[in-house]
Each structure stands twice: as C-alpha cells, then as structure tokens.
C-alpha positions as CSV (number, residue, x, y, z in Angstrom):
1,X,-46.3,34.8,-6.4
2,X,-43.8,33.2,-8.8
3,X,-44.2,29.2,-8.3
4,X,-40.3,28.6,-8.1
5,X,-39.2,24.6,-8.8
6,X,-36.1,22.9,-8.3
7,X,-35.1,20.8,-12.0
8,X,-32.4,18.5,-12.3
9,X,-30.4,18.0,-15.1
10,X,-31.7,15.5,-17.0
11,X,-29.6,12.2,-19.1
12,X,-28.9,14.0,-21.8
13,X,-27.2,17.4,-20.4
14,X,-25.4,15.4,-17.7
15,X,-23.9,13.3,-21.1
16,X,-23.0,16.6,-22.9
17,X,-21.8,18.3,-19.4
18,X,-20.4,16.0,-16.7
19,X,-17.2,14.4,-15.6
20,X,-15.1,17.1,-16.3
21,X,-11.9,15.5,-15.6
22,X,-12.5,13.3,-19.0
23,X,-14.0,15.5,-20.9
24,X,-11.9,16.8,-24.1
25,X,-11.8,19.9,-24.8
26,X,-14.2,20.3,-27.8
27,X,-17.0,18.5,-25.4
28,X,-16.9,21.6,-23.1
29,X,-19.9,23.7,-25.1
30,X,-18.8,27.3,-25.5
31,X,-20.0,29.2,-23.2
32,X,-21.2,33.4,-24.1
33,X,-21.3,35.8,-21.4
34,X,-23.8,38.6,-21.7
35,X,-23.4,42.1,-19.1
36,X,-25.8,44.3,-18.5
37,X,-27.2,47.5,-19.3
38,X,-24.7,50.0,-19.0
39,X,-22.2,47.3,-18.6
40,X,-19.6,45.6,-20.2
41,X,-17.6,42.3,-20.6
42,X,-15.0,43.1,-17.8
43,X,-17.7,42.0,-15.5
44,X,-17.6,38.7,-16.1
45,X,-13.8,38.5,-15.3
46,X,-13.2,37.1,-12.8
47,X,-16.3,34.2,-13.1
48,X,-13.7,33.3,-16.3
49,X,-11.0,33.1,-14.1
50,X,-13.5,30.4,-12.1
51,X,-14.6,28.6,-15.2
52,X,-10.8,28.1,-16.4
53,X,-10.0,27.3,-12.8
54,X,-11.6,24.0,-12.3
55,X,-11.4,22.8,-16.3
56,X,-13.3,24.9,-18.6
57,X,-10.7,26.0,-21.6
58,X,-10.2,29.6,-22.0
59,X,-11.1,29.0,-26.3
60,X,-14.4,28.0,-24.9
61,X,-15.4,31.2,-23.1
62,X,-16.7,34.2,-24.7
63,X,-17.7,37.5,-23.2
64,X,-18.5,40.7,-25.8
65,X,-19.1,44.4,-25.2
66,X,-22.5,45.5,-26.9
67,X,-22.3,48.7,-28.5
68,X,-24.4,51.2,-26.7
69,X,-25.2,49.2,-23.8
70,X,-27.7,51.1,-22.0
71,X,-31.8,50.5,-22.5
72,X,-33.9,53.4,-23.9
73,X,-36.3,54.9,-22.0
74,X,-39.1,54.1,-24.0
75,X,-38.2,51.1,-26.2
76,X,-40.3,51.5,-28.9
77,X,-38.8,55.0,-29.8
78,X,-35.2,55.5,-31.2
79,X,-32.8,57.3,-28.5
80,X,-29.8,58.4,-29.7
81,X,-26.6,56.5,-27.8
82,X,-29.1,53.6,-26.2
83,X,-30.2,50.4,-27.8
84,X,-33.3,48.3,-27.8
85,X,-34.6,45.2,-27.0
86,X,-34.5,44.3,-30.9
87,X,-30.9,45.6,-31.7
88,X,-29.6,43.9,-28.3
89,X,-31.1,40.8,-29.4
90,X,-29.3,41.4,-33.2
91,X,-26.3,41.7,-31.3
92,X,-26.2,38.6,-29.5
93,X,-27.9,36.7,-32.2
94,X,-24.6,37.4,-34.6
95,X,-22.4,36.9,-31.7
96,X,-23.7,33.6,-31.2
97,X,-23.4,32.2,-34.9
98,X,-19.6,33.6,-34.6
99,X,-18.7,31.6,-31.5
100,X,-20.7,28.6,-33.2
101,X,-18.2,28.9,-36.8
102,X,-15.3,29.6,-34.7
103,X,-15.9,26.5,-32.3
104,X,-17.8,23.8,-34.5
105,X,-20.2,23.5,-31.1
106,X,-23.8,23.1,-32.3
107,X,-25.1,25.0,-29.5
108,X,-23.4,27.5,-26.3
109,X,-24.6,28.0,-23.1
110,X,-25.6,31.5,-22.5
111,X,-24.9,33.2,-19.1
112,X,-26.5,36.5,-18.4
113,X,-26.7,39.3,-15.7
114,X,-29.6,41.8,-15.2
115,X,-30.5,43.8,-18.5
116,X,-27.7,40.9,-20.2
117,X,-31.2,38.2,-18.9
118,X,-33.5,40.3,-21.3
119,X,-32.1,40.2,-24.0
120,X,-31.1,36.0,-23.6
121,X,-34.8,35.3,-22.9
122,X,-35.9,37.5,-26.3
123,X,-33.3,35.9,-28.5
124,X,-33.9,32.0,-27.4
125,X,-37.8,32.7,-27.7
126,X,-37.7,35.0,-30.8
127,X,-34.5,35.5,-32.6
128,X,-34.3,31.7,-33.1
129,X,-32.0,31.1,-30.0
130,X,-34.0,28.1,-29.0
131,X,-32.1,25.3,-31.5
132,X,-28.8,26.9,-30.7
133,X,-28.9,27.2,-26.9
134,X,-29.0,24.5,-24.4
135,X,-28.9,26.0,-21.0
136,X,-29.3,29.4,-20.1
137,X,-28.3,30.8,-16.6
138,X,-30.0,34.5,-15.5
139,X,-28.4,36.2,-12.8
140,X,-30.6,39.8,-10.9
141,X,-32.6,39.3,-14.5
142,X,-35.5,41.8,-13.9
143,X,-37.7,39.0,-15.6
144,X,-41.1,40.6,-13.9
145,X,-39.7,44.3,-14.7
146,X,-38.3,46.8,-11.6
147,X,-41.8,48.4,-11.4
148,X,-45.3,47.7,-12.2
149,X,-46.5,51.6,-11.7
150,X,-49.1,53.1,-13.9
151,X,-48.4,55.6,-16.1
152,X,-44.3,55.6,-15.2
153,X,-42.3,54.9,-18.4
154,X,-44.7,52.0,-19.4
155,X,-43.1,51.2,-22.1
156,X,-39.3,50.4,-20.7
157,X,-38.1,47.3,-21.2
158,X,-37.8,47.2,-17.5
159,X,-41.3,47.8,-17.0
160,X,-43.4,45.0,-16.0
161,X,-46.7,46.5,-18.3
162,X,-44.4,46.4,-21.6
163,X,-45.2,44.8,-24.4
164,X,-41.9,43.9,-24.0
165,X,-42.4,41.8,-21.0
166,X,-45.7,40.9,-21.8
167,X,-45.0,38.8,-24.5
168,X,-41.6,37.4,-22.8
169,X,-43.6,35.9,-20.0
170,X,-46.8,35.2,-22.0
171,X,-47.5,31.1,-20.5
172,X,-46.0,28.7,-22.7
173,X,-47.0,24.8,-22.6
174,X,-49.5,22.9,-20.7
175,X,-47.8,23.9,-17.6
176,X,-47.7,28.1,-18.7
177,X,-44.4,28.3,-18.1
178,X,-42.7,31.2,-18.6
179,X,-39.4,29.7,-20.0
180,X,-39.1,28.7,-23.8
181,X,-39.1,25.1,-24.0
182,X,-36.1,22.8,-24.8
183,X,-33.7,25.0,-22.6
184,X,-32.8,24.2,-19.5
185,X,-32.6,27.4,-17.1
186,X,-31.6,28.0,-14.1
187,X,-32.2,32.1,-12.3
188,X,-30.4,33.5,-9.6
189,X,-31.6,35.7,-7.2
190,X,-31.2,37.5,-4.1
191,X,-33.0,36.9,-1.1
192,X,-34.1,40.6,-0.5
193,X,-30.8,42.5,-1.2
194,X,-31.1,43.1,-5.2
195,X,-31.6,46.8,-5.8
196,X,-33.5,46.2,-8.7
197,X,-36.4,43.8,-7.0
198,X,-37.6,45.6,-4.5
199,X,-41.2,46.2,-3.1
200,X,-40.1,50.0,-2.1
201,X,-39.1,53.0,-5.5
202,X,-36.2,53.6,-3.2
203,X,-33.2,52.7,-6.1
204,X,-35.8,54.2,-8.9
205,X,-35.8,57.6,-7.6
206,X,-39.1,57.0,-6.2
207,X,-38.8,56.3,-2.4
208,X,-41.8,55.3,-0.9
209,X,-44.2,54.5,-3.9
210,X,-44.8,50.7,-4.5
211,X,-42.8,49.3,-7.1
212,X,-45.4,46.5,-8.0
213,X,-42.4,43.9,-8.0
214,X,-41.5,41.8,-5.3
215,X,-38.1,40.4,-4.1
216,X,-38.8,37.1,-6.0
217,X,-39.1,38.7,-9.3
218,X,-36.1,37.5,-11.0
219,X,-37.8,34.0,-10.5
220,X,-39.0,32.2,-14.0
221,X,-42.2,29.5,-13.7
222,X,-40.7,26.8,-15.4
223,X,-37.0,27.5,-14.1
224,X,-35.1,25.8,-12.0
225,X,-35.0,29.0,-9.6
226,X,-32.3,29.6,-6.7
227,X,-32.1,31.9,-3.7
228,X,-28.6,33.1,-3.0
229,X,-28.7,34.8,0.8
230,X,-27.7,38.5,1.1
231,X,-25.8,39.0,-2.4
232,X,-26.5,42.2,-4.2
233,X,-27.8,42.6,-8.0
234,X,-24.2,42.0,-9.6
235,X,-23.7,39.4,-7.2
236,X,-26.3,37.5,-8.4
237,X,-24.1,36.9,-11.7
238,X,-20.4,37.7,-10.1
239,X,-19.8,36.1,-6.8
240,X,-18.1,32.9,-6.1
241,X,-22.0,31.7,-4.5
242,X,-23.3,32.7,-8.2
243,X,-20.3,30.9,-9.8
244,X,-20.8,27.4,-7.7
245,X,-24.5,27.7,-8.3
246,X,-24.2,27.9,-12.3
247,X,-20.9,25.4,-12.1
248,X,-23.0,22.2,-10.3
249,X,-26.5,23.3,-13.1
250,X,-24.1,23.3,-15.9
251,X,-21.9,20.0,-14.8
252,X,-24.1,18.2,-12.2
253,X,-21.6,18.3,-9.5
254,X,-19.6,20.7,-7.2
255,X,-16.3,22.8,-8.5
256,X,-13.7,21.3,-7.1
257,X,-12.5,24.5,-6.1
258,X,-13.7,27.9,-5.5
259,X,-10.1,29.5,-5.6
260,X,-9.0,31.4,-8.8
261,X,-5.8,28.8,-9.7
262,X,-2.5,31.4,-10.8
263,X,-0.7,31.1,-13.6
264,X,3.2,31.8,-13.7
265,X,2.9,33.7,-17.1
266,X,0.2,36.3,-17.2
267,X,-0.9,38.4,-20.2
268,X,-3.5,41.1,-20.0
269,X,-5.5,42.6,-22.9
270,X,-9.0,44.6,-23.3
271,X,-10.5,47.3,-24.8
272,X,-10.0,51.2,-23.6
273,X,-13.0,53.0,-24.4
274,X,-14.9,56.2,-23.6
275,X,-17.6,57.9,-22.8
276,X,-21.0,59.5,-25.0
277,X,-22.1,58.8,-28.6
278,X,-18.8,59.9,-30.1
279,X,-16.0,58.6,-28.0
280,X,-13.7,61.6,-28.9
281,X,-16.5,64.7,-28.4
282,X,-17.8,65.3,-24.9
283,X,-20.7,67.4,-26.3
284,X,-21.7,64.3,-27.2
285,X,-22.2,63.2,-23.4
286,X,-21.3,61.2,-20.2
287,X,-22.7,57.4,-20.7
288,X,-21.3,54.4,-21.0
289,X,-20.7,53.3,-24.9
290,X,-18.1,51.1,-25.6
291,X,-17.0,52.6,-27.7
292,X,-13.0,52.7,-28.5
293,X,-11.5,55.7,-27.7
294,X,-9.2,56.1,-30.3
295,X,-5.9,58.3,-30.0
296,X,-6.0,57.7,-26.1
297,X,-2.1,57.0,-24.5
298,X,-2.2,54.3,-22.1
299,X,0.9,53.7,-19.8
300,X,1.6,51.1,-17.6
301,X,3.4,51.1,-13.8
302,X,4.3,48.5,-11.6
303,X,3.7,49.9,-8.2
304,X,4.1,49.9,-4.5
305,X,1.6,47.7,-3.0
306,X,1.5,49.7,0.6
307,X,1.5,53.1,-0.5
308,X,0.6,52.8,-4.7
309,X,4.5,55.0,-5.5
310,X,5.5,54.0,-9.4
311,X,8.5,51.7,-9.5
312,X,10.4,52.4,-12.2
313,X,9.9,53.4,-15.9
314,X,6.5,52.3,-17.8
315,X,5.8,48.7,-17.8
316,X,3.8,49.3,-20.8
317,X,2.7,51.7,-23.3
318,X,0.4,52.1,-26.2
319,X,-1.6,54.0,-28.1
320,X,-5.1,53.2,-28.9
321,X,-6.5,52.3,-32.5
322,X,-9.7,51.7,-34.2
323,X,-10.0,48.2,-32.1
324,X,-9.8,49.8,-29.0
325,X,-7.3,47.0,-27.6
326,X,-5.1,48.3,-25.1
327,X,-2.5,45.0,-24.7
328,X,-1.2,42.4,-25.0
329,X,0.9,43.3,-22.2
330,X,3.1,40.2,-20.1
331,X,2.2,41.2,-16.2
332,X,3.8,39.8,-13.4
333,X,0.8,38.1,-11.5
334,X,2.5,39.2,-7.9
335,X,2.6,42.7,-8.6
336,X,-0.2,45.6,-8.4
337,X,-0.5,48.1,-11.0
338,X,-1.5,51.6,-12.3
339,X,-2.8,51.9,-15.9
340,X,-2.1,55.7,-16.7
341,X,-5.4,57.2,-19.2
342,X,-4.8,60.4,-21.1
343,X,-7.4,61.5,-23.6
344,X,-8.4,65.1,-24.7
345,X,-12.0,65.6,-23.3
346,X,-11.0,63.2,-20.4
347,X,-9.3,63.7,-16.6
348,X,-5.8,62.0,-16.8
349,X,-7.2,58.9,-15.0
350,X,-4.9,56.9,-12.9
351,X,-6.8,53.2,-12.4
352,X,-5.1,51.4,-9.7
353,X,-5.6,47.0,-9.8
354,X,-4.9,44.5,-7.1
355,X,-2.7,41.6,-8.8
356,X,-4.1,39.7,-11.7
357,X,-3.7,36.2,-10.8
358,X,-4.5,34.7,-14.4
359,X,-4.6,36.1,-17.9
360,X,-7.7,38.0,-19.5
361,X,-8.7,39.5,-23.0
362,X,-10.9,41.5,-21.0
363,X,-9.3,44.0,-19.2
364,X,-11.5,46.9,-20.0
365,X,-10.4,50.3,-19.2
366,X,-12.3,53.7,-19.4
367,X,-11.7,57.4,-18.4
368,X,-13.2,59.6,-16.0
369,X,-14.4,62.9,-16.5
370,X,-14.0,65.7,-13.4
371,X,-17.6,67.1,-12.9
372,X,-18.2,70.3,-11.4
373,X,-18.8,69.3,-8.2
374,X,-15.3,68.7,-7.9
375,X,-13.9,71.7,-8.2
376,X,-13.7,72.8,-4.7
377,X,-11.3,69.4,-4.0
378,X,-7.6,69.4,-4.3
379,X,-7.7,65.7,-5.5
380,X,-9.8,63.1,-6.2
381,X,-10.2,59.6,-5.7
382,X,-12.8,56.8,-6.6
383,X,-13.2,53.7,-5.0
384,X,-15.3,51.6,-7.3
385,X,-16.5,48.0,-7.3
386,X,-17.2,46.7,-10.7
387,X,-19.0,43.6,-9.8
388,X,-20.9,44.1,-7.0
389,X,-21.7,47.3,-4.5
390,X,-20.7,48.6,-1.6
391,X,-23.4,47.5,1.9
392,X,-22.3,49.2,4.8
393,X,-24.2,46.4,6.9
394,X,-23.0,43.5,5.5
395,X,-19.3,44.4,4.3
396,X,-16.2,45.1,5.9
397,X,-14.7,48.1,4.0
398,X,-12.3,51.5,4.6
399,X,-11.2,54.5,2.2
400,X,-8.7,56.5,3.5
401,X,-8.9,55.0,6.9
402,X,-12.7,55.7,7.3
403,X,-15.3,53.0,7.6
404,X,-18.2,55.1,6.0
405,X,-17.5,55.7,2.3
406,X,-19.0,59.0,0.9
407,X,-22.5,58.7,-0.7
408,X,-22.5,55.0,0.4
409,X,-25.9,54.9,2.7
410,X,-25.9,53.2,5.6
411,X,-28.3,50.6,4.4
412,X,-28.8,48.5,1.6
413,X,-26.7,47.3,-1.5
414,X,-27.2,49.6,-4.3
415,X,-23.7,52.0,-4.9
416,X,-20.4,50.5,-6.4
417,X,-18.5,53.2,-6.5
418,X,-17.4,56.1,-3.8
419,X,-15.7,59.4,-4.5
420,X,-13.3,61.0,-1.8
421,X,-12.7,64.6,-2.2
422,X,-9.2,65.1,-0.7
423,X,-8.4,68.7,0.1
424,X,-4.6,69.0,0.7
425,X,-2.0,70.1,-2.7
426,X,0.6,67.8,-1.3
427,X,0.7,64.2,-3.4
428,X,-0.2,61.5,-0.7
429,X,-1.3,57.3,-0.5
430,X,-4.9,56.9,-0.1
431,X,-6.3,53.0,0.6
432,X,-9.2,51.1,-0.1
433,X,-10.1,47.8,1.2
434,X,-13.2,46.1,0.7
435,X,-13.5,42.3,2.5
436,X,-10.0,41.2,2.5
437,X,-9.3,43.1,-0.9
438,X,-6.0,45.8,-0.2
439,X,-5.5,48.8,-3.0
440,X,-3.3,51.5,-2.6
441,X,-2.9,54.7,-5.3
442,X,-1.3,58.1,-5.0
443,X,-3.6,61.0,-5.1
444,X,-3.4,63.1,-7.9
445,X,-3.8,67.2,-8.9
446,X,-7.3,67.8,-10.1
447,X,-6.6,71.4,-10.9
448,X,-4.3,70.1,-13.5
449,X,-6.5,67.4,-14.9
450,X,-5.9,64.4,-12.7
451,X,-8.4,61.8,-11.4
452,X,-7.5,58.1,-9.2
453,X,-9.4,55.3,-9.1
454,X,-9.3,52.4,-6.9
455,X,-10.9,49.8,-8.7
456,X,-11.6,46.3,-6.8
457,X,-11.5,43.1,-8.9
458,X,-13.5,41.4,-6.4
C-alpha cells in the first residue's frame, strides 16, 4: 500500500504563488500542460479556460502536441509511429527551455495527465527538470504501471516490472520517497473509477486475470496525494474537481470561481492533423500522430443549435499548410458550430461543437476514417467525449433519443466515444447530450464519403 500524505505548501511557494488578485503578471510562473498517450493539447482546454478564468494570463499557459504520442510496446525497441520514454522526455525537456526564453520565468509548473505523468516524473528526475520545475501536478498518472503480470509486455512503460518504472520509483531520501526532491507534487486520483488502476485486466483486454495494481496506484510516497470521488481517468486531469484541486496546491486558496468567465470577442485557432506515420498516406495506418495534415480544406458553419441545419454561407475557410494551424477565425461565443474536414484518404468529417465561451490556440481538429464495419449503415454518427468517458451509472446522457449509447457498457468508465449506425438515406438531426451538455448535427451520406461527430467540450 502506497503511504499517501497530505503537504502543505510551504513559505516559499505560497510567496511565489498566492494572493492572486496582486499578483503581476510576470509573478504567475508559466504553467506547461502535458496530454497523454495518444493524446493531444486540446485536452487541456477547457482547464485553460479555468486557469484564465479566475486570474492566470493566457501568455502564461502552455499546452503542446508531442509528435507521435502513443508509447511503444516494448520501450526499449524502436516502433515505427510511437515514441519512448527517452524521446517524450526530449520533447518536453526542449519545450520547457522555450517557455522559459519566451517568459524570463526561471522555473514552470508542469501539469500532467496519465502517460503526460511519465514522462514529467522522468524529465524532473533525469533530464534535469528538477532546477527548472517547482510544482508538478499528476492527474490518472499510472505511477505503479496498469499491470504487474509476469511475462505480459514487461517492458512497457506502463508496466510496473520496467526498468522504466523501476528506476522512477527507486526510494529517494531518508524517507524513500518516491518523488524527486525540491518539487512539490501533488497526484490526483480516482477513488476506484480510473480504467487504468484497476485490480481486474478488464480495460487491458484481459478480463479476469489480476492486474497486480491497485486503485491507489496513481499515489506517489512523498506526494501530497488526493482522492477525487467517482471521476474517471481523464477526469482525474480535466474536470472542474481536478481543476479546484490543482488551483488551491498551486495558490494556497480556493478559485474564486469554478465557472468558465465569457469573453465578448472570441478567436479560435489549433492544429488539424491526421492520422498514421504519414499524415497524407493511409497505408501508413490509423493512430493518432499529430501530425499536420497538410492540403486538408477546412470550412466553417454557424448552425442551428436544435436541429444542427447550416445557416448561411461558410463562416470560415482555409486550407491547411505545413503548421497545421487551422484559424485564426473570430467566433461568435453564442453560436454552435460545424467544422467541415475534407482530406483524400479521409471521410468528409463534419465535427459539430457546443459554443466556445472563450478563445483558444488549441482547437485541435482531426478526421475520421469509415471502417468496414460501417458499410452496412446509411450514415454515421459519433458521439465522443474528449476529456472524460461515458459511465452509464453515473452520467445522465442520450444519442438520438436513446439512454444506452452503442458499445458503451453498462458499467464502469472506460469509452469516450459512441458510434450510431443510422440506417435511413433521408438527411435527418441526430442529438447528443451528456450532463447538461446539448449538441445537435445533421446526419450525413456515408456511401458518398461522409462521417458526423458530436464532439462534447465538457
């Protein structure tokens, strides 16, 4: 068992960190956001929008897409299109020193989620992180691994008998803590609802067999370690409980509010990017990259919030280049919208987005592909939640009028996105609503290439 204590801040973060009403803007310390594996900086969204909300300057908020974001299966042996411990750690090591030039701060706080937690803790303990980070915050980090079995990819970074996690939580100090020293950290957890610290194989393809790893093991000895009731693995990072929780660590006190503040003027920007080792070639396969799809024609509609019908002529439209950036594009923060995707290799993909209340540079868009077990389907439409997954026990939620979403189980948090196979030609409104959250789209031909998505910021 993980011994789990409660630190508080001591004199000199409160000094660096509190009173946030008279702090000046350069005292805020940048702060770098870091997804996770298979992720990328769009997660962290709508925490920015939090951040901003109760005082944190936008300049001082970072969040980055790594290249190639998901782990290999064995991490000691080159995979082509994943990355590994090392070259995640490279990554945020030079992203680091370019927030640090571009904000004269002498050290950021780091906030991580899941995989985004590995990589923190091998950068502040060996890619000399330690003298440029002051407080790190680990949301659903697998710090114990998502299995301890013997002989089943061993040598995974998310296997507890890797080297890899051997030497992160080696005991350090007189107290053999597990934390590198001189950084304050705080973890997040769930209590028992994280997918990915679980005592049963169940969301490793392995129902029934022992993982090894208990619901505690996000928990660091030597961390200040918090239990957030019934959130799921994103939500450990991405939910206004994780925001608070990080807000009072970081500042010593409450937000002042948990409400996302609007702004009158909104202006939305990101990166469109696709899928496989080669953006443009789907030989090259089906996994997350981020890589910019270039050539890709994005188009922009203000819609009908009750039944997702354009309204009018393009609000928007670009073509994308070597950057991948999609914007900047002035939105009206009261109106929904539907960002329009077509890309050889790709399903036209209509996204469909609840109003965005504030501005973001990271807006991140990505086609779909059909796959073959959609052929038999006049339409299809995917209800997806970025940050967080769908729990048929715990959340109040409807696609198309039904209460059970397809391939969502009955129990347990661990799917984020559901796809509705809609089997009439004629073009109709399908809904989604997840806990208070509302989106409306228009299905769309798949025989002739089409795909919608309902995609929940919340």
């Amino acid at each position: 068992m993980t011994q789990r204590r409660t630190l508080l801040l001591g004199a000199p973060a409160l000094l660096a960190l509190t009173a946030c009403s008279t702090m000046t803007p350069t005292s805020y310390p940048p702060i770098v956001f870091v997804h996770g594996n298979g992720d990328s900086a769009a997660l962290w969204q709508t925490t920015v929008w939090r951040f901003e909300s109760n005082g944190w300057p936008r300049e001082r908020l970072f969040a980055f897409d790594q290249p190639m974001p998901l782990a290999r299966d064995d991490d000691t042996v080159a995979q082509p299109g994943r990355s590994s411990t090392a070259e995640s750690m490279a990554f945020l090591a030079e992203r680091v020193d370019a927030v640090l030039r571009q904000t004269g701060a002498t050290q950021v706080v780091l906030i991580g989620n899941s995989r985004g937690g590995n990589t923190i803790r091998n950068y502040v303990q060996n890619g000399g992180g330690a003298a440029k980070v002051s407080h790190v915050v680990l949301g659903g980090n697998p710090a114990h691994g998502i299995w301890n079995i013997p002989g089943y990819l061993e040598q995974n970074e998310f296997s507890a008998r890797s080297s890899f996690l051997t030497q992160l939580n080696a005991p350090k100090g007189a107290n053999g803590d597990e934390v590198t020293p001189g950084v304050r950290w705080l973890t997040l957890r769930s209590d028992n609802n994280d997918k990915y610290a679980q005592p049963d194989g169940v969301w490793i393809g392995r129902p029934g067999t022992p993982t090894g790893i208990g619901f505690d093991g996000p928990a660091l000895r030597g961390a200040r370690n918090v239990v957030l009731p019934r959130v799921d693995h994103r939500e450990t990072s991405f939910s206004p409980a994780a925001f608070a929780a990080t807000w009072e660590f970081l500042t010593g006190s409450a937000p002042r509010s948990m409400a996302i503040a609007a702004e009158s003027s909104v202006r939305l920007d990101g990166r469109l990017t696709g899928l496989g080792l080669v953006s443009t070639d789907p030989a090259s396969g089906n996994f997350a990259s981020n890589q910019p799809l270039v050539g890709a024609q994005l188009a922009v509609y203000a819609v009908d919030p009750a039944t997702g019908a354009r309204i009018g002529a393009p609000a928007w439209r670009k073509t994308i280049g070597p950057d991948g950036r999609w914007g900047p594009f002035a939105a009206d923060p009261r109106l929904f919208y539907e960002f329009e995707i077509t890309a050889p290799g790709y399903a036209t993909t209509h996204v469909y987005r609840s109003p965005f209340p504030r501005s973001s540079e990271i807006v991140n868009l990505r086609p779909e592909r059909l796959l073959p077990a959609d052929r038999d389907a006049k339409a299809i439409v995917v209800f997806t939640r970025p940050r967080g997954y769908f729990d048929a026990q715990r959340d109040t939620m409807r696609l198309d009028g039904q209460a059970q979403l397809p391939g969502v189980p009955p129990r347990g948090s661990g799917v984020a996105s559901a796809r509705l196979k809609v089997g009439t030609d004629a073009q109709r409104s399908v809904v989604g609503e997840f806990n208070g959250e509302r989106i409306a789209g228009l299905t769309w031909p798949a025989a002739q290439g089409h795909l919608s998505v309902l995609e929940l910021s919340y």
